[in-house]
Residue, then its C-alpha position, 0 to 999 in steps of 0.5 A: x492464606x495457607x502459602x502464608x501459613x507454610x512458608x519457610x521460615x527464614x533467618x531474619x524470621x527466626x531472629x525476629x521470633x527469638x527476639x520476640x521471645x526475648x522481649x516477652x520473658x523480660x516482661x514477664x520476669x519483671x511483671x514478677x520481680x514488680x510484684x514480688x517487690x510489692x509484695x515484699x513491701x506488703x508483707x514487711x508492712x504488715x509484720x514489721x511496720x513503720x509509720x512517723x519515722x521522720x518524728x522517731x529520728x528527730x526525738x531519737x536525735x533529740x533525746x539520745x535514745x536508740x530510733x530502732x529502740x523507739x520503733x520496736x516499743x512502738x510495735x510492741x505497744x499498739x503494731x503502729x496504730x492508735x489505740x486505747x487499752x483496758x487500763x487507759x494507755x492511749x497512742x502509739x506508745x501507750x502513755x497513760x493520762x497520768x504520766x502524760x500529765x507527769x511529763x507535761x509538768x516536767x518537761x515545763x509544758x502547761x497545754x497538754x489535753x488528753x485527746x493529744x496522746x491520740x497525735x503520733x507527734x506527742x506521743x511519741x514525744x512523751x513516749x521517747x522522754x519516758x524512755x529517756x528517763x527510764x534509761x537515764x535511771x537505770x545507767x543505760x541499761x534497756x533491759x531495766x528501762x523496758x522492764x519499767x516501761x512495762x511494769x513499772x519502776x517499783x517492781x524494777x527497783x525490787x527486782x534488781x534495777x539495772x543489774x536486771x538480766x531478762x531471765x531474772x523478770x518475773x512477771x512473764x508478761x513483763x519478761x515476753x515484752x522485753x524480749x519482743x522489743x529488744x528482738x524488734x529492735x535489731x529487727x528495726x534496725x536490720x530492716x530500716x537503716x535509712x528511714x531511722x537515721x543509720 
């Protein structure tokens, strides 16, 4: 046992040795890069989630409205989970049962229920529409419409409509929200390309 224990190490030896070494980095350095890949993935879930993307670039594609645009209000409302407020704005983009009824009598649809606004399909759908229009009123202008999504087309009629620059918004909640959404926006777009239809 202890010849076997000081025997010279031999060329061949050494070769086998150094690609051993070789072998066990690689996995190593790929055990890490695997893991900080899910990491990574873990991480950019929690601070720039995407759910239902495949609905976001059908209703962007189906109502000319920016799929990044429809994210960040997305995760402005309710971080892609669905939720209920205080005032009873309901789903991933917090419609209210008042303006889901509105959209529904619009749009030409006489089934809606209020337990739908709870479907990300639906919600997304009338939330995208409410964009739509809000853009379409205020000539393009995502400032304007955000600033209505928000707080209300009466308060952006009185503040400037589509002339609104986000300095000029008054409400802080308001003027913070529209700066969220446009930031995520880009974020959105930077972050999910592929999965938004770029």
């Amino acid at each position: 046992m202890s010849r076997a224990r000081n025997r010279p190490v031999t060329k061949r030896r050494r070769r086998r040795l150094a690609i051993g070494a070789v072998v066990i980095c690689a996995g190593i350095v790929a055990g890490v890069l695997l893991a900080r890949g899910t990491i990574d993935r873990a991480i950019q879930e929690l601070t720039l989630p995407l759910k239902h993307e495949d609905v976001i670039r059908q209703q962007a594609h189906e109502k000319d409205v920016d799929a990044a645009l429809i994210a960040a209000v997305i995760y402005s409302e309710s971080k892609f989970s669905d939720r209920t407020s205080s005032a009873g704005a309901r789903g991933l983009m917090q419609i209210t049962p008042e303006a889901a009824n509105e959209i529904e009598r619009r749009s030409g649809g006489t089934t809606f229920k209020l337990k739908d606004l709870s479907d990300p399909e639906i919600n997304i759908r009338y939330g995208t529409y409410l964009l739509r229009e809000l853009l379409d009123r205020y000539n393009g202008d995502e400032v304007a419409a955000l600033a209505a999504y928000n707080a209300g087309p009466g308060n952006v009629d009185k503040w400037g409509g589509s002339d609104l620059s986000v300095g000029e918004i008054p409400f802080p909640e308001t003027r913070a929200y529209v700066e969220e959404v446009l930031d995520k926006q880009q974020a959105y777009r930077d972050k999910y390309p592929r999965e938004l239809g770029y």
